[in-house]
LUMMI-724919 format. One record per atom (N, C-alpha, C): residue in one letter; x, y, z. Coordinates in steps of 0.001 Angstrom, whole numbers, plus 500000, padded with zeros to 6 digits. Layout:
aXYZ...
This chain:
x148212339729132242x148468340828131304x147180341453130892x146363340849130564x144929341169130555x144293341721130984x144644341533132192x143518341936133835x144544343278133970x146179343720133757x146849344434134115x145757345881132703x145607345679131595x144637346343130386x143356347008130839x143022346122131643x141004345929132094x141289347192132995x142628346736134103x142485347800135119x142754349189134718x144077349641133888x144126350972133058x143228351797132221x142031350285132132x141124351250131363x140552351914132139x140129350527133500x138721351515134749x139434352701135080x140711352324135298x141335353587136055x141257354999135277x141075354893134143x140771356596132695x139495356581132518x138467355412132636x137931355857132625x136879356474133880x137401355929135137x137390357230136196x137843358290136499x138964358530135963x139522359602135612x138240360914134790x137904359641133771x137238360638132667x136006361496133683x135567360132134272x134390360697135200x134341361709135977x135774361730136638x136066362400137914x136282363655137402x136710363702135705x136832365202135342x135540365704134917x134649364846134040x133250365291133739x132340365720134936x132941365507136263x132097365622137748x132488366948137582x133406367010137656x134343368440138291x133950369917137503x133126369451135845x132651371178135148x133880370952134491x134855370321134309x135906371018133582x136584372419134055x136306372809135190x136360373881136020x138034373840136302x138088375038135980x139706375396136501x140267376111136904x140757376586138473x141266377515138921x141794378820138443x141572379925137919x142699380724137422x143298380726138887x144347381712138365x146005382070138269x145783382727139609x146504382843140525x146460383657141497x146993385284141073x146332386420140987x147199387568140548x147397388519141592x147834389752141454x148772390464142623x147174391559143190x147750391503144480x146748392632144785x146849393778144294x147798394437143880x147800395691142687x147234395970141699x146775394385140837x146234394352139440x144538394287140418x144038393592141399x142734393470141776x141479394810142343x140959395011141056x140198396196141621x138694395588142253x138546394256142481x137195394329142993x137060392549142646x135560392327142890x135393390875142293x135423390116140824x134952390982139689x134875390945138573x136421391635138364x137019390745136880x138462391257136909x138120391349135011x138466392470134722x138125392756133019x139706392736132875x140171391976131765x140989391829130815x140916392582129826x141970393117129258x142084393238127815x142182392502126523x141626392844125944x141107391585124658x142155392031123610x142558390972122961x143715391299121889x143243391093120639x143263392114119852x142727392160118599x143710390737117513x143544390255117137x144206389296116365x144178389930114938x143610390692114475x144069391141113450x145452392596113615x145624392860114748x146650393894115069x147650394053115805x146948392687116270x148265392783117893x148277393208118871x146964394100119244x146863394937120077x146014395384120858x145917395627122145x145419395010122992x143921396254122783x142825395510123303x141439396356123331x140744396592124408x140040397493124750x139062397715125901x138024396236126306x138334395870126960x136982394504127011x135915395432127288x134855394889126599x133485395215126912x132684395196128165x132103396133128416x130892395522129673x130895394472130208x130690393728131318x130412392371131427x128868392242131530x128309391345131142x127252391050130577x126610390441131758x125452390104131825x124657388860132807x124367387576132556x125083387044133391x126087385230133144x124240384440132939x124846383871132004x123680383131131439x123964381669132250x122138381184132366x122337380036132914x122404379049131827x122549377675132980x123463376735132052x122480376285130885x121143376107131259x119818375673130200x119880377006128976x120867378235129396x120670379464128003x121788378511127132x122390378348127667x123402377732126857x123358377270125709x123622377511124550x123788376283123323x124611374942123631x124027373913123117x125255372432122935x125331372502121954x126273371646121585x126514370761120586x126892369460120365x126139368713120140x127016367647120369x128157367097120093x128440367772118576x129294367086118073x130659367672118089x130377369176118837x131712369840119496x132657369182120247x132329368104121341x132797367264122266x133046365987121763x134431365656122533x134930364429122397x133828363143122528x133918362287121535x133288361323122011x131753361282122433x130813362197121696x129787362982121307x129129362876122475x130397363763123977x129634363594125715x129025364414125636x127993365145125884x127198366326126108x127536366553127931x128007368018127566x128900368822128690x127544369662128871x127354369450130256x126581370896131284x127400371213132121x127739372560131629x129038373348132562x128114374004133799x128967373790134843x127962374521135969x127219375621135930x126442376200137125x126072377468136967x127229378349137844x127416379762137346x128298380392138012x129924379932137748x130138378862136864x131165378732136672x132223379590135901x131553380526135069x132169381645134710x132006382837135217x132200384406135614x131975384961136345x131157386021135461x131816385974134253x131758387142133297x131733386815131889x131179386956131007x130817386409129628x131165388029128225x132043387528127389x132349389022126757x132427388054125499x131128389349124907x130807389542123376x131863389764122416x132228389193121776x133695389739120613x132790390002119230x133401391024119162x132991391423117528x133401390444116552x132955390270115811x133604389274114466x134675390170113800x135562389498113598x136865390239112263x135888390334111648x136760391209110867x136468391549109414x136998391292108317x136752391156107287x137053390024106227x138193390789105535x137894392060105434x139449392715105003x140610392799105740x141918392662105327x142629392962106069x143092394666106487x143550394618107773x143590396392108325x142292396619108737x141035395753108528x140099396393109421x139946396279110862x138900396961111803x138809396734113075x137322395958113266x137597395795114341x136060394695114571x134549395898114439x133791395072113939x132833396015114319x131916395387113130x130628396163113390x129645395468112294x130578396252111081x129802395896110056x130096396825108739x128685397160107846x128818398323107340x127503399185107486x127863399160105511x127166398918104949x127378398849103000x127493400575102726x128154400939102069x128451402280101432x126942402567100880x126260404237101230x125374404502100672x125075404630099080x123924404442098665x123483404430097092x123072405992096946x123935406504095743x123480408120095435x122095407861094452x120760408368094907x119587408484094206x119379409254093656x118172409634093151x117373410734092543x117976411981093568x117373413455093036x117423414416093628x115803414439094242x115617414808095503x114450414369096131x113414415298095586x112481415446095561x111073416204094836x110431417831095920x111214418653095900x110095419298097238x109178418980097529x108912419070098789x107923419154099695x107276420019099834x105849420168099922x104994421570099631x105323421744098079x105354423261098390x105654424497097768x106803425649098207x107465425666096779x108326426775096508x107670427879096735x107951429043097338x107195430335097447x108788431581097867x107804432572097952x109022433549098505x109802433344099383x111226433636099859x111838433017100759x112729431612100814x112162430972099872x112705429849099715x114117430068099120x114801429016099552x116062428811098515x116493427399098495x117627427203097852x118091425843097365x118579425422096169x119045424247095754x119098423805094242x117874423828093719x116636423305094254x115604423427092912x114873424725093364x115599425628093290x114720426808093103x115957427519091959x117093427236092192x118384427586091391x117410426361089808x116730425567090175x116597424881088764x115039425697088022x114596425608089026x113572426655088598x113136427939087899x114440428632088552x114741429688088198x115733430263086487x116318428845086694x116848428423085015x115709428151084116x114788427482084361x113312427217083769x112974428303083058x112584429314084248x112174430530084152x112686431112083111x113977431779083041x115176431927082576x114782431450080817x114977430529080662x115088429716079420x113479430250078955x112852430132079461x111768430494078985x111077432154078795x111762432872079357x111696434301078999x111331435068080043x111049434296081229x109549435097082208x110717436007083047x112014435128082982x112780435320084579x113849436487083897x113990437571084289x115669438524083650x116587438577084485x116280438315085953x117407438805086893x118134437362087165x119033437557087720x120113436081087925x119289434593088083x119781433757088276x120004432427088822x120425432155089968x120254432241091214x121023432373092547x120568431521093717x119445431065093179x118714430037093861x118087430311095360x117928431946095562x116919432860096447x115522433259095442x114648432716096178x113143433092095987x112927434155096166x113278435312095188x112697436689095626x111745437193094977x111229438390095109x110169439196094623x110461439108092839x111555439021092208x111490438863090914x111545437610090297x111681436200091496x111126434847090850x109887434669091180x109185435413091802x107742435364092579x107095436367091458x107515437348090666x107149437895089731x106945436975088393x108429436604088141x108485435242087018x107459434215086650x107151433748088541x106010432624088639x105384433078088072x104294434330088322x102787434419087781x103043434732086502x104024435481086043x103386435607084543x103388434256083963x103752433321084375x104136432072083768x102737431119084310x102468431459085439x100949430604085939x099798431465084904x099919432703085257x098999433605083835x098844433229082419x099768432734082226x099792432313080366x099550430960080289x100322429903081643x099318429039081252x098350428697081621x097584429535082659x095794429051082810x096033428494083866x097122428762085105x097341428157086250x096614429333087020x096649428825088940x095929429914090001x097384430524089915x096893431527089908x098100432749090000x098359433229091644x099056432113091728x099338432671093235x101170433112094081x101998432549092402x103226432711092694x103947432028093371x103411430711093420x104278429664094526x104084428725093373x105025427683093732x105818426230092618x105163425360093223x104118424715092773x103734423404093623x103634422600092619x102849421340093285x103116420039091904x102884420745090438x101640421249090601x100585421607089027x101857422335088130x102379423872088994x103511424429088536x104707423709088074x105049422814088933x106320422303088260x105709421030087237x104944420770086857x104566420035086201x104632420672084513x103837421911084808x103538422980083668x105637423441083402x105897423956083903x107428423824083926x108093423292083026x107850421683083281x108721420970083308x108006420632081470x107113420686081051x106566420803080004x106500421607078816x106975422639079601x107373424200078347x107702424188077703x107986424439076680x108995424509075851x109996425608075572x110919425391075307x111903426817075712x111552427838074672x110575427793073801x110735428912072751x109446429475073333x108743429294074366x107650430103074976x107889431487075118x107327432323075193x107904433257075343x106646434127076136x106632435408077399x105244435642078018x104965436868076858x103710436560077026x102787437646076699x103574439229077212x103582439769076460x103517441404077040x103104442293075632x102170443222076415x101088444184076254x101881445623075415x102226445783074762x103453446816074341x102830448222074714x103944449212075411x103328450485075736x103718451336074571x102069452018074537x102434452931073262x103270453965074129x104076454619072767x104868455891072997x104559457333072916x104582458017074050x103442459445073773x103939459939072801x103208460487072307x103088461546070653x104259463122071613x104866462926070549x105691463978070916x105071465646070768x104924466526071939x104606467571072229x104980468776070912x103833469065070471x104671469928069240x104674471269069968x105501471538068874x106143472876069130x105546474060068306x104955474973069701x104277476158069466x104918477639068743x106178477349068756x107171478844069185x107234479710067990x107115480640067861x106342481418067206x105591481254066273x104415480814066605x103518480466065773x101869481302066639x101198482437065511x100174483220065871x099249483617065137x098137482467065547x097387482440064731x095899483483065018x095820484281064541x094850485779064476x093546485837063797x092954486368063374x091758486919062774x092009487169061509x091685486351060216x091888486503058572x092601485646058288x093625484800059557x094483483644059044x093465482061058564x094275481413057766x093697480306057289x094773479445056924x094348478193057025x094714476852056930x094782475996057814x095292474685057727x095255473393058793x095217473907059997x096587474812060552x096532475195061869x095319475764062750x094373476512061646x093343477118062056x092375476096062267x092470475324061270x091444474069061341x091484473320062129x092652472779062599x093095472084063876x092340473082065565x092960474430064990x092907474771066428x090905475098066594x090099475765065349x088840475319065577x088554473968066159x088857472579065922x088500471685065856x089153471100068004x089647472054068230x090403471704069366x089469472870070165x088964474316069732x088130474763070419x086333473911070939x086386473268069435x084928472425069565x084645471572070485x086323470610070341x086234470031071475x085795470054072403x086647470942073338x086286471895074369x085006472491075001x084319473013073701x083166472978073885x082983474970073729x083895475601073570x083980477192073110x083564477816071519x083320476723070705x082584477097069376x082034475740069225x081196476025067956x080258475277067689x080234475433066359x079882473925065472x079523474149064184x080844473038063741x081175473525062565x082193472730061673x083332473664061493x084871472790061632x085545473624060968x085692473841059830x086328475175059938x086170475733058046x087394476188058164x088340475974058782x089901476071058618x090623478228058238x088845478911058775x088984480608057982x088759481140059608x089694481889060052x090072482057061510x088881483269061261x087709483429061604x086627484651061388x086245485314063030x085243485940063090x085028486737064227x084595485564065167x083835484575064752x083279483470065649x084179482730066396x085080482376065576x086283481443066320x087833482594067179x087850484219066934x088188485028067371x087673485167069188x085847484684069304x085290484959070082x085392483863071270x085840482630070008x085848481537071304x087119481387071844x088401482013071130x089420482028071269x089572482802072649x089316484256072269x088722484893074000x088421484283075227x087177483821074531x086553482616075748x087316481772076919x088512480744075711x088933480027076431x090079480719076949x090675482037076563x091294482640077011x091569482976078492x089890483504078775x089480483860080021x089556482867080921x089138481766080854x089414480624081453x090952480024081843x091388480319080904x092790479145080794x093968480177080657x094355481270080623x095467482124080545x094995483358081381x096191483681081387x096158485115082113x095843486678081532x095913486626080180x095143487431079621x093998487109077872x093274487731077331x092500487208076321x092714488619075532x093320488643074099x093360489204073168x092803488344071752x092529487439072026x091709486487070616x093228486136069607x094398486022070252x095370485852069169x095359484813069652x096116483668069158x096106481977069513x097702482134069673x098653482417070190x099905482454070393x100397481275071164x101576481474070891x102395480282071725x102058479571073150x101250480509073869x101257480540075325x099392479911075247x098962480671074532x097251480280074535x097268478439073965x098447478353072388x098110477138072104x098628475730072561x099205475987073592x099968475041074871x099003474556075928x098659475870076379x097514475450077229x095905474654076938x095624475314075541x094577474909074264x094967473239074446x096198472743073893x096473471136073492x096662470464074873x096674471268075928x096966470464077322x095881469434077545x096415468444078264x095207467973079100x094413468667080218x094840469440080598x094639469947082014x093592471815081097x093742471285080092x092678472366078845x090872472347080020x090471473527080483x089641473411081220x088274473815079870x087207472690079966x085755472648078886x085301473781079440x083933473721078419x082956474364079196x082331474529078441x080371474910078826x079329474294078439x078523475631077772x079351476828077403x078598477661077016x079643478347075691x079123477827074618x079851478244073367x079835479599073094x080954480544072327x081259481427072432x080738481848071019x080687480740069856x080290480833068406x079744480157067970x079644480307066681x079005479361065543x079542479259064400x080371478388064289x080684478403062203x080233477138061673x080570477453060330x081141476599059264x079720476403058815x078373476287059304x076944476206059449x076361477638058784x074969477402058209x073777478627058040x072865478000058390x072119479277059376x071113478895059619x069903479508059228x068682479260059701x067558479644058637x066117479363059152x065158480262058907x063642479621059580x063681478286058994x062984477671059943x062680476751059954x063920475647060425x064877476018060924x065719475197061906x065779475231062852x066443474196063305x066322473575065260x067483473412065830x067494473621067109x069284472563067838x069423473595068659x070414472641069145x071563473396070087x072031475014068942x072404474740067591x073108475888067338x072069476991067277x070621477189066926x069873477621066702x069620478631068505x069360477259069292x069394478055070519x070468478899071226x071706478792070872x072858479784070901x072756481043070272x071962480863069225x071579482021068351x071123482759068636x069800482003069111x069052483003070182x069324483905071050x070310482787071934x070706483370073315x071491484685073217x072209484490072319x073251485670071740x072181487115071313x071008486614070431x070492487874070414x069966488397071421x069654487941071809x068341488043073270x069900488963074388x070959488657074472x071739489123074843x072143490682074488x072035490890072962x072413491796072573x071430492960072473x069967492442072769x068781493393072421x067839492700072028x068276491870070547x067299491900069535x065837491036069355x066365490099070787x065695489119070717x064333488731071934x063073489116071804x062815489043073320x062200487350073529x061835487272072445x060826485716072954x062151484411073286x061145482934073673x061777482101074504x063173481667073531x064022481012074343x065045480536073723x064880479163073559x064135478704072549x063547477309072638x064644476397071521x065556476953070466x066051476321069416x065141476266068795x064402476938068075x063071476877067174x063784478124066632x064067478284065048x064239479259064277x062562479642063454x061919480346064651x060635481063063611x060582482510063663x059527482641063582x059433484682062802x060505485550063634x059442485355065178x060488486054066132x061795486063065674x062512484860065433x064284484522065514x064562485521064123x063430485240063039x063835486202061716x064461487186061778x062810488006062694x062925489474062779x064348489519063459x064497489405064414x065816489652065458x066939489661064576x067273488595064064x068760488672062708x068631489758061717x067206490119061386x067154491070060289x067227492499061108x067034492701062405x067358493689062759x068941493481062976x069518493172063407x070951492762064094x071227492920062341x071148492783061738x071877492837060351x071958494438060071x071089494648060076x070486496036059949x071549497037060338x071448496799061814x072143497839062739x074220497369062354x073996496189061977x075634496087061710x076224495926060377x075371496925059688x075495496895058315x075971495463057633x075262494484057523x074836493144057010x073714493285056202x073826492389055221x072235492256054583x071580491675055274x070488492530055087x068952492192056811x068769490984055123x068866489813055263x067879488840054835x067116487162055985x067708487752057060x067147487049058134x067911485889057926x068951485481057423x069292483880057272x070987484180057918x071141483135059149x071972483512060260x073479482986059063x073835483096058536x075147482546057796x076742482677058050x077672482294057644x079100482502058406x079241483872058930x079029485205057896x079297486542058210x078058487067059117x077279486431059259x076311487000060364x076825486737061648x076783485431061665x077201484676063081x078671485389063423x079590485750062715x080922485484062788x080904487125063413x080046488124063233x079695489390063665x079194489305064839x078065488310064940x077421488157065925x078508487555067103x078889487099067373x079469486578068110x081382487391068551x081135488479067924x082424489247068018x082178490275068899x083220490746069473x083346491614070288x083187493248069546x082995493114068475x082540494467067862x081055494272067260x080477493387067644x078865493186067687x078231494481068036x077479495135067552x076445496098068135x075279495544068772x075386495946070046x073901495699070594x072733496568070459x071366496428070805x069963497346070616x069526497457071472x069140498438072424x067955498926073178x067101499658072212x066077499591072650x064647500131072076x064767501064072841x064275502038072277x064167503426072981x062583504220073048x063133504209074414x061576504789075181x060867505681074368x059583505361074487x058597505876073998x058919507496074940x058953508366073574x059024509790073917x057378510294073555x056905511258074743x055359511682074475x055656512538073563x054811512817072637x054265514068071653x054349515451072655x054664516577072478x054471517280072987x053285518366072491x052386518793073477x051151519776073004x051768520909072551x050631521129071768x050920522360070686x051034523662071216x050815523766072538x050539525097073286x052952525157073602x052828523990073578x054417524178074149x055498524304072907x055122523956071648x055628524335070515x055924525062070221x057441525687070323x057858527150069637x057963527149068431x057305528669067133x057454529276066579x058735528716065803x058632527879064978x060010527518064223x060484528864063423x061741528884063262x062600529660062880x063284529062061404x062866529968060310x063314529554059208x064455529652058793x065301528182058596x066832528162057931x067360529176057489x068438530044057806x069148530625056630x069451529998055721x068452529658055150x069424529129053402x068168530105052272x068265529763051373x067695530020050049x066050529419050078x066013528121050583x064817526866051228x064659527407052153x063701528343052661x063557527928054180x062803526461054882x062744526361055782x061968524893056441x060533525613056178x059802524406055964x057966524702056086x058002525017057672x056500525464058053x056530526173059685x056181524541060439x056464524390061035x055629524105062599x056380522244061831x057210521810061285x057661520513060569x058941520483061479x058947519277062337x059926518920063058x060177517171062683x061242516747062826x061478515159062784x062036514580063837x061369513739064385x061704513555065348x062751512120065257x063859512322066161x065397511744066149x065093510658067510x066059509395067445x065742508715068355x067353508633068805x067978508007069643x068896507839069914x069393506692069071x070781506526069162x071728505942067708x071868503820068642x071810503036068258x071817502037069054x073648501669069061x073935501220069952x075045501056070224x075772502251071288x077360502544070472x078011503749071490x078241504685070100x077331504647069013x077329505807068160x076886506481068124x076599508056067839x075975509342067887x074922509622066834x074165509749067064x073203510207065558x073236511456065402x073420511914063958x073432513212063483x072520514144063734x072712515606064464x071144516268065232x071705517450064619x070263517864063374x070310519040062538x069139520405063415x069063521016062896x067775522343062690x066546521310061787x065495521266062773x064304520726062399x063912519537063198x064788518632063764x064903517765064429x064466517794065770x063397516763066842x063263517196068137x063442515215068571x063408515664069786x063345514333070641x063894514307071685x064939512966072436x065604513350073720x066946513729073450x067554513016072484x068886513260072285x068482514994071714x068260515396071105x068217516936071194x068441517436072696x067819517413072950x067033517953074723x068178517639075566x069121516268075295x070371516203075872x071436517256075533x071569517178074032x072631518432073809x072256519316073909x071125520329074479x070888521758074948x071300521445076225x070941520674077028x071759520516078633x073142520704078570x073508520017078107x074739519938078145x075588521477077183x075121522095076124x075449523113075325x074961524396076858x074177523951077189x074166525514078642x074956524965079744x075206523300080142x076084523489081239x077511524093080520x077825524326079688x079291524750078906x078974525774078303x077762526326078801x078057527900078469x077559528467077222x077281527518076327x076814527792074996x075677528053074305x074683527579075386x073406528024075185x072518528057076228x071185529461075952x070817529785076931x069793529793076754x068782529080076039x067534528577075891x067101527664076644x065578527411076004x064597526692076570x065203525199076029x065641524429077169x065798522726076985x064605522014076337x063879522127075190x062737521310075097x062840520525074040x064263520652073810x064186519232072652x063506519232071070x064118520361071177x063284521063069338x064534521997069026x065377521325067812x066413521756067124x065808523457066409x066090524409067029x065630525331066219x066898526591066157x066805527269065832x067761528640065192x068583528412066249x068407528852067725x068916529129069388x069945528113069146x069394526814069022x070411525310069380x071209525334068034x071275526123066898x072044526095065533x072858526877066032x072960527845066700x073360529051067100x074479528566068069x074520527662069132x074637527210070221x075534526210069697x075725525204068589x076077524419068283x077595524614067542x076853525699066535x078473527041065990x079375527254066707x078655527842067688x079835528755068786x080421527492069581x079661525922069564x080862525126070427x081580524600069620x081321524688068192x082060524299067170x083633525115066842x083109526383066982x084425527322066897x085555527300067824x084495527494068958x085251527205070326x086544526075070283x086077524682069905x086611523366069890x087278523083068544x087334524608067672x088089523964066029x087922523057065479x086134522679065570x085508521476064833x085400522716063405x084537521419062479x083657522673061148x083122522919061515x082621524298061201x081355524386061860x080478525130061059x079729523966060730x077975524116060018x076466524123061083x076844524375062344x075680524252063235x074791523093063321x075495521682062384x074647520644062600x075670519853063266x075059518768064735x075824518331065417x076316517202064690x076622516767064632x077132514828063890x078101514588064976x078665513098065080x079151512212065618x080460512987066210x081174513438065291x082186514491065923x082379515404066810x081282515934066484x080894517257067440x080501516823068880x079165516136069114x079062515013069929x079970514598070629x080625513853070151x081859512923070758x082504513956071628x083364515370071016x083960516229071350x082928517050072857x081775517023072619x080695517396073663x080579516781074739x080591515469074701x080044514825075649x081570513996076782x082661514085075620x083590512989076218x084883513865076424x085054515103076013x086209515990075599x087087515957074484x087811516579074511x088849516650073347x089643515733073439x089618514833073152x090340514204073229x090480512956071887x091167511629071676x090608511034070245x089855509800070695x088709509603070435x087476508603070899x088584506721071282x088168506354071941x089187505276072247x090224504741073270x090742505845073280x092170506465074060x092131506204075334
């Protein structure tokens, strides 16, 4: 019974041997030539969490038997198994389940973490867009720089926004958002507000319309508009707010310059152009007020003074602005001739004459020769009660200006000697032209007097004259 034990064991445990020889190796299945596409045969793998069948994977490259892991303690009876080489054909990777149920195999990847909003890169500049330029632009916004939308396009009016905002705070003004900028930004405070420069508002254009300011007018307007000729540079002196011949003259002046015609009235049309900008200067004054002048003064106004006489006649020496004798004499003549008091001291009513268009000017008048006694006619004694003493003539000069001097019986010179020319070209007299008022030229003077329905006393004066030389007509006209 014993020995029948001993033998059942050898016999399993050759068995055991004969299977540990063998690899544990086991035939598959014979399958149909229909299912066989080649040497390698891929199966479908059955998902155990679904039931349902899967693509097998690739087949892999059969590892040898030394890749192998053991274990020992996997196996019965702690045998350590070396499975042949080549004993499998094909080796397939299985995904691990997944720990939920309804999932499919596969790694599993952790749900992403939502972070920060990321920081630009660079610089914000024109062109740009996005959320932080949409945040930027709220910045802006809140802080005063930005007026046009929020839209989160970088345009020419957030690129405007930037600098005034890099400008105020002492950043490079270059209009792009970089660290420094968004730093300054992000620091502001919302009650900032930019700098701006306020534009003044032009002074409203006054209104000229009928307003005419003339010669004898006075007040502000006059004073203003002197003070707007000075400017300019067409009178000279101070205003005195009394519209006189001086500021009449510069009125002209700028007339000529700046309008289309010059009557010395300051009208609507003159005082438009007067307050313009486009008011054209100029460097040669037309007057002098509000000032007296006097020997022993100097300047610019002094040398205008001059220039003016020296213009008119009176003045021959230099025009230096030196008020001495020379400059005296000259005003005291110029006074003279324009019925002014000759006291030589240039004052408002001198200047204000002087500088007017009814100024009288002076030529000196040529030295007339004496005539010899051999050519002297026999004077002819007045019909009156007086006769004239014999051989007493006075001699007449011509009148300065465009006035006539009065030419009696007794009188000789050129202006005589002119009206006998002229009394024989018209027929009236037929004497000797020699410029000696005597009976003939009294005679001569009557008959053009009658002729022309002047009075007639045979002495010429300004009337008669006028009527002689220019016709009948009324002086002016």
């Amino acid at each position: 019974m014993k020995q029948r034990r001993l033998l059942l064991a050898l016999i399993a445990m050759l068995a055991l041997f004969a299977l540990v020889l063998s690899g544990c190796y086991v035939a598959p299945d014979d399958v149909s030539t229909s299912q066989q596409t080649g040497d390698n045969l891929n199966f479908p793998t059955l998902n155990p969490a679904t039931a349902a069948p899967t693509s097998a994977p690739a087949p892999t490259q059969t590892p040898s038997a030394q890749q192998l892991p053991t274990n020992p303690t996997s196996t019965p009876d702690n045998v350590t198994v070396n499975l042949p080489t080549g004993a499998i054909n094909n080796w397939t990777t299985i995904a691990p389940l997944a720990t939920q149920a309804g999932s499919t195999a596969g790694p599993v990847t952790p749900p992403p973490t939502k972070g920060p909003s990321p920081t630009p890169q660079g610089s914000l500049k024109l062109g740009s867009t996005g959320q932080e330029v949409r945040q930027i632009q709220q910045k802006l916004k809140d802080l005063g720089f930005l007026k046009g939308s929020v839209d989160g396009d970088f345009g020419e009016a957030t690129e405007k926004a930037v600098k005034a905002f890099q400008k105020q705070y002492g950043l490079t003004v270059d209009g792009k958002v970089g660290q420094e900028t968004l730093a300054k930004l992000a620091g502001a405070r919302a009650t900032a507000k930019p700098a701006v420069t306020p534009t003044p508002k032009p002074s409203p254009t006054p209104s000229y319309a009928n307003v005419y300011l003339r010669k004898g007018n006075s007040g502000a307007q006059v004073r203003q508009l002197q003070n707007r000729l000075i400017t300019l540079g067409y009178l000279r002196g101070k205003a005195t707010g009394e519209f006189d011949d001086a500021t009449e003259s510069a009125v002209i002046a700028f007339q000529n310059r700046n309008t289309s015609y010059a009557d010395g009235v300051a009208g609507p049309e003159t005082l438009r152009a007067l307050y313009s900008s486009n008011a054209k200067k100029t460097s040669s004054p037309a007057g002098v007020i509000g000032t007296s002048l006097r020997e022993g003064d100097g300047g610019d106004d002094v040398r205008l003074l001059q220039e003016r006489l020296k213009r008119l006649g009176y003045y021959s020496g230099n025009v230096d602005g030196d008020f001495g004798a020379g400059t005296v004499n000259a005003v005291k003549a110029f006074q003279r001739q324009n019925g002014l008091t000759a006291d030589g001291v240039a004052g408002s009513g001198t200047l204000s004459r002087l500088f007017s268009s009814s100024a009288k000017s002076y030529t000196a008048p040529s030295p007339t020769p004496r005539p010899t006694p051999t050519r002297k006619p026999t004077p002819t004694p007045r019909a009156t009660s007086t006769p004239l003493p014999p051989n007493i003539y006075v001699l007449v000069t011509p009148a300065p200006g465009n006035d006539y001097a009065t030419l009696r019986r007794g009188m000789y010179g050129t202006p005589v000697q002119q009206m006998q020319e002229e009394l024989k070209k018209q027929g009236f007299y037929t004497g000797v032209t020699d410029g000696y008022f005597g009976e003939g030229t009294e005679n001569a003077v009557k008959a053009f007097q009658r002729s022309n329905g002047l009075y007639v006393d045979g002495a010429a004066g300004p009337a008669t004259l006028r009527v002689l030389y220019e016709g009948d007509f009324p002086y002016g006209s």
